[in-house]
N, C-alpha and C positions, 0 to 999 in steps of 0.2 A: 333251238335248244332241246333240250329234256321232259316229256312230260311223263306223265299228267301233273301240271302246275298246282302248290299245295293248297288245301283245303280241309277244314276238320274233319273230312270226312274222309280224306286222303291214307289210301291203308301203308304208303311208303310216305318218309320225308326225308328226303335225301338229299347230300350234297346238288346233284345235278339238275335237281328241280328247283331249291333253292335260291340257282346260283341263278337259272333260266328266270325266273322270278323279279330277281333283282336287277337284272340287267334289262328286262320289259321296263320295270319300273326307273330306273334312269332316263332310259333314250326318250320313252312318254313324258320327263322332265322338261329335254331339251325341245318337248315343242313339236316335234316329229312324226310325222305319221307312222303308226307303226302295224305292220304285219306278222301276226307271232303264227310260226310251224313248229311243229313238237314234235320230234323221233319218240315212236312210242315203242317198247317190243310187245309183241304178239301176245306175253300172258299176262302184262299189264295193260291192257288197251281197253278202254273206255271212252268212247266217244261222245258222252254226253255231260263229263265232269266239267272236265275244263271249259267248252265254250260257253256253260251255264255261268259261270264267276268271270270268265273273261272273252267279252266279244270279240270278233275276228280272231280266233285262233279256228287253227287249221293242223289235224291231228293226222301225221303219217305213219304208218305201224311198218317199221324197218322190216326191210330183206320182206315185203309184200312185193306184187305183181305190177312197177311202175311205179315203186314208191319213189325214188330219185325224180324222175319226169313231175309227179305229182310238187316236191318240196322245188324244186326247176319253177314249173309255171306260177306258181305262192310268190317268188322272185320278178316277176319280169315286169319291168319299169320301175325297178327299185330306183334309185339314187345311192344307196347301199346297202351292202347285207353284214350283218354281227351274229358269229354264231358264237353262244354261251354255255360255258360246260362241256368236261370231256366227254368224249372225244370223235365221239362218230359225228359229233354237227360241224365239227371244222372239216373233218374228212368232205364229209356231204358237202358243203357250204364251198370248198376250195374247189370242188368239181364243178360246180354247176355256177361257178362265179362269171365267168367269161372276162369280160372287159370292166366287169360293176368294181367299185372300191370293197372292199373284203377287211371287216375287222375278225378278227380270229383271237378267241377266249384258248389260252391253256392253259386252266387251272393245277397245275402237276404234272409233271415231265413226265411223259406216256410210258419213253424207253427205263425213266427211273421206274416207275410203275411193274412194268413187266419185269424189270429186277429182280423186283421182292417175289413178285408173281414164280420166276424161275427157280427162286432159291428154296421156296417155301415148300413143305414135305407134300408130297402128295400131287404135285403140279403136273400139269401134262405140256408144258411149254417146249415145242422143237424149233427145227432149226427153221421150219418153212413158216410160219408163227413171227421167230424173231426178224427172218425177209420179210414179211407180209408187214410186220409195224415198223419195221425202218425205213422201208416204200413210203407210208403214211405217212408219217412223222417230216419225210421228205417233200411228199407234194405240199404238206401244208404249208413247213415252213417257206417252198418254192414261190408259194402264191400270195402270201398273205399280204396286206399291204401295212397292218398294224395288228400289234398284236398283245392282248394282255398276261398275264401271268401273277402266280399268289404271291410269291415274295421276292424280297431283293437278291436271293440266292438267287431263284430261279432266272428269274431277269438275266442274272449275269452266266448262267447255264445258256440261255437260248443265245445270248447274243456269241457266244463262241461257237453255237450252233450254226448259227447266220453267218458267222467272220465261217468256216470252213466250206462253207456255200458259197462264197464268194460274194455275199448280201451288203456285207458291213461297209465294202472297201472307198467304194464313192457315197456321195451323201445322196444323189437322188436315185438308190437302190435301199439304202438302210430303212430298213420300215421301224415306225415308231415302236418302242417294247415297255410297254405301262405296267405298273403294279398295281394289282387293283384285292385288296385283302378282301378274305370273307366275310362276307355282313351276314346280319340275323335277324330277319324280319320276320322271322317263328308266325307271328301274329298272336303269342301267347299271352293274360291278362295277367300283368304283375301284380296287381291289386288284392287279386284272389290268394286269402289265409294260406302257408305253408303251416303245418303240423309242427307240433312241437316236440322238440325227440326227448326222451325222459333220459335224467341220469346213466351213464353207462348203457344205453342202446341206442344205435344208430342204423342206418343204413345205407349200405355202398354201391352205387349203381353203375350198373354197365351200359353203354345204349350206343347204337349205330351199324354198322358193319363190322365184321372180323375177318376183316381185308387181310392178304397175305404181310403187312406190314404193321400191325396191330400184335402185338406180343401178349399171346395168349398161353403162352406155357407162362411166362415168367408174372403173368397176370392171375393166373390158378396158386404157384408157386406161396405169390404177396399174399393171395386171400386166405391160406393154408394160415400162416406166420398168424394174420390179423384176426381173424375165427378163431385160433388156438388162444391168444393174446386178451382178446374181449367176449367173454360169451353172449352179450348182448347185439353183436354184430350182427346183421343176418345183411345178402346180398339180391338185388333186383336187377334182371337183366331184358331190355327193349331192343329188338333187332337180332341178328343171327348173320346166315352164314349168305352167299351171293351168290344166287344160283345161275347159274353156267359161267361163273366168274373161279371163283374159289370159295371150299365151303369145309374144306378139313379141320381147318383154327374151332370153328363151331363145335364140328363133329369131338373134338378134344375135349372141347369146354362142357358140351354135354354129359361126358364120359365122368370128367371130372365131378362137376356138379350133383350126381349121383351118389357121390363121397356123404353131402352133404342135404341130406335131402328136408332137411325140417329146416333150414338156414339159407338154402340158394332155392329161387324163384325164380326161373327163366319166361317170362311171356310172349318172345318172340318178337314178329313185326307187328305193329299195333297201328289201329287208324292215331291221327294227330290228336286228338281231342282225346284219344282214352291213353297216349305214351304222356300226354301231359299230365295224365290223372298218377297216372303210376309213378313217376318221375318225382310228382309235387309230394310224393312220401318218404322220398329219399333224403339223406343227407350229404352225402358225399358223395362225386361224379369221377371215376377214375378212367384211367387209363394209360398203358408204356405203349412204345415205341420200337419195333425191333431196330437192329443196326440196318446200314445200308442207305442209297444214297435219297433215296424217296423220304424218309423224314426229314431228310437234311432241308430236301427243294418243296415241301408242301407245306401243308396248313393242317387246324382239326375243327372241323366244322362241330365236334363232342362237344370240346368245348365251352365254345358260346354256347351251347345246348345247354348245358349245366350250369353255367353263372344267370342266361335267362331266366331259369326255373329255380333261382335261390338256392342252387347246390353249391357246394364247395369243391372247386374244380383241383385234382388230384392228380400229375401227368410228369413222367420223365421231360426233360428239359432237352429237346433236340430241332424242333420245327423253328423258325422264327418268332411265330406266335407264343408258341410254350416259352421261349426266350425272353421274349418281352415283358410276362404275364408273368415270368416269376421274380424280373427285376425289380416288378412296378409291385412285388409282393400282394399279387392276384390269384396267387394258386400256392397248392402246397407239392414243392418238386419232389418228385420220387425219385430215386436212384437206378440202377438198369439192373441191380444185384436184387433179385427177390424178397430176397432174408431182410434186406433194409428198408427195401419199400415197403413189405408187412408192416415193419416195426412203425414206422412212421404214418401209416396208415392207423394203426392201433391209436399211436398218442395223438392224433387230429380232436381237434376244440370243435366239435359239431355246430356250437352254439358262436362258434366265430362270426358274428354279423358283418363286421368289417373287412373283411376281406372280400365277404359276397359282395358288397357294393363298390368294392373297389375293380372287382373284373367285370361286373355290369356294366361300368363308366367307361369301359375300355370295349364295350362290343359299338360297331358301327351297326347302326341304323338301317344304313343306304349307301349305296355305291357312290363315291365322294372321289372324281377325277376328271379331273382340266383336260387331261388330253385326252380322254373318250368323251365328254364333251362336246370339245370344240370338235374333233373330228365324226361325229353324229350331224353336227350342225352344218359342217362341209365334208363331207365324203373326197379322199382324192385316193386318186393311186401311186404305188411308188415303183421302180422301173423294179425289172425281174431279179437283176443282178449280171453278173458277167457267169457265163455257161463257160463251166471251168473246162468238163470232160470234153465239150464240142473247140473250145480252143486250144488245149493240149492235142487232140484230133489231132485237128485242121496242122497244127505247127510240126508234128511227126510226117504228115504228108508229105511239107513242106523239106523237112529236110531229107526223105530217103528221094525225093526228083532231083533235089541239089547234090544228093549224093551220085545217083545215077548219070547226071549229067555230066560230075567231074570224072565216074569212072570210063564213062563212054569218049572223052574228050582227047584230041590227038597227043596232047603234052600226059596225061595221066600212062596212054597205054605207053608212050615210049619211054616215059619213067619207070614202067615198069619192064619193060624189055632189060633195062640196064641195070636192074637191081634182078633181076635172074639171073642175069650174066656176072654180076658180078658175086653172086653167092655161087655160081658153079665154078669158078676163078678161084678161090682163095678158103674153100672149105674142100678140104682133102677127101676121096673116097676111103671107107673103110677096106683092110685086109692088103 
């Protein structure tokens, strides 16, 4: 998976470390011995974090000299390997699998991903880019012998994925596709006093990435409405823009936040122990969704961030999770129209106690599933599937030799002899 795995001292906390986290902490349930490699890149790499909190880890800093070889021999006499977290540990993980059982994590459709990524102002996404993740997305699905995913959308994305690959069509080719939701095992002290926010002032926090799928105009737009609405508002913001990923949504929000410079506080990316400190002054956790098919097929790890830390989670209504969270009236839904989510943003009860504990009750723990479970417990594999392009091949072969046969054959040429003859017979010359 993802590291460097979290710790209060951890200057990122991110989904893919997270998730790496969580899924350590499962398979160590089921009893298993376990082997943890961490893709790390090169301006995050610390070699001394992680295997201090967690023995046998084995930290590989991507695109180094022999990194593949390196995360390869960390594998050999497995029984099986689970990579967790997008997206380069399944890439990795499906390469260097050989004959081993291969569970493969894809928390969020890559190709929806790079969606948002291409639509988003500022992108530099081309054509050799979108080959290069369709290749991927390819071998993994190619290899995988089971495989998770964040929600039942998604689930039912890959497995049309699989039926087009020809994966689905017999049973001992279809690899199992589990849903395995995000957990939040922060490691944050619920115990410890949240601030009491006075009459008419509150504060509305931003925190995580500003992903190309993260609606940050329409997120400036709200805060415009709710600052003009409440003078007592002021805004805190944790985390920023994703360097060599996408970083423009920031560069806007910066821009913006300038507007307001006695009322918006951006801090950045923060170690875990000082985004909790900052966080635990907040009152309200927001966040929209731009359109497109990535919200549709994922999750918001923000979320649970926010009801963790006694905020009041605040979120367009589009992912699974946000769906759930505002049926079970765990969140307060915003609209995708600016002007409404301000408004609504404005009248929020800050001192709503009940609703915070009603989206708390609703974060998992720990990763809570029978079929990565039992399949931890028995590792198997499932066949590759039927090789569609190499049988389409083979059957075009097949029929231009049955072609050639019948035209080289003595009945074909003298049928044709008499079908010359008989078009030079009965079609008159011109003139």
């Amino acid at each position: 998976g993802r590291g460097p795995l979290p710790t209060p001292e951890s200057p990122k906390l991110g989904f893919s470390e997270l998730r790496t986290a969580a899924f350590a902490e499962a398979i160590r349930a089921t009893g298993a011995e376990l082997r943890i490699v961490l893709l790390v890149p090169q301006r995050e790499h610390d070699g001394e974090s992680s295997p201090r909190v967690w023995p046998g880890v084995t930290s590989v800093v991507e695109n180094s000299p022999g990194w593949i070889d390196h995360v390869q021999s960390a594998s050999e006499g497995a029984d099986g390997i689970v990579s967790a977290g997008p997206f380069a540990p399944g890439r990795v993980a499906a390469a260097i699998a050989g004959n081993t059982p291969l569970w493969v994590d894809i928390p969020g459709d890559p190709l929806a991903e790079l969606a948002a990524l291409a639509r988003a102002e500022g992108s530099q996404v081309d054509d050799s880019t979108i080959a290069a993740a369709h290749a991927a997305c390819t071998a993994v699905l190619s290899r995988a012998d089971a495989i998770s995913v964040i929600s039942g959308a998604q689930r039912f994305s890959a497995l049309g994925q699989l039926g087009l690959m020809g994966r689905t069509l017999r049973s001992d080719t279809t690899p199992s596709v589990a849903v395995i939701p995000i957990t939040a095992n922060f490691g944050f002290n619920r115990t410890v006093a949240r601030h009491d926010a006075r009459s008419g002032s509150a504060t509305i926090a931003l925190a995580g990435a500003f992903n190309p799928w993260f609606n940050d105009r329409a997120v400036c737009q709200a805060l415009d409405v709710a600052l003009a609405a409440r003078p007592g508002f002021r805004v805190a913001v944790t985390g920023g823009g994703i360097s060599g990923f996408y970083e423009e949504g920031f560069k806007r929000f910066q821009r913006w936040a300038k507007r307001h410079p006695d009322r918006v506080v951006i801090h950045g990316w923060l170690p875990h122990a000082e985004m909790e400190r900052v966080l635990k002054q907040a009152d309200i956790g927001m966040t929209m969704d731009c359109g497109g098919p990535e919200p549709e097929l994922g999750s918001r790890t923000r979320l649970l961030l926010f009801a963790e830390l006694g905020l009041i989670p605040a979120s367009t209504v589009v992912c699974e999770l946000s769906r759930s969270w505002a049926e079970a009236e765990a969140l307060i839904p915003l609209e995708s129209d600016p002007e409404h989510a301000g408004r609504t943003l404005a009248g929020i009860d800050v001192k709503d106690a009940a609703l915070v504990n009603r989206a708390r009750n609703l974060i998992a723990g720990s990763i809570q599933s029978d079929p990565f479970n039992n399949w931890c417990k028995a590792p198997f594999r499932t066949g590759p599937g039927i090789a569609n392009e190499g049988i389409l091949a083979a059957e075009v072969e097949a029929l231009k030799a049955e072609l050639s046969r019948i035209h080289n054959s003595p009945t074909w040429t003298a049928l044709s002899r008499l079908h010359t003859l008989s078009r030079g017979r009965f079609i008159r010359p011109r003139g």
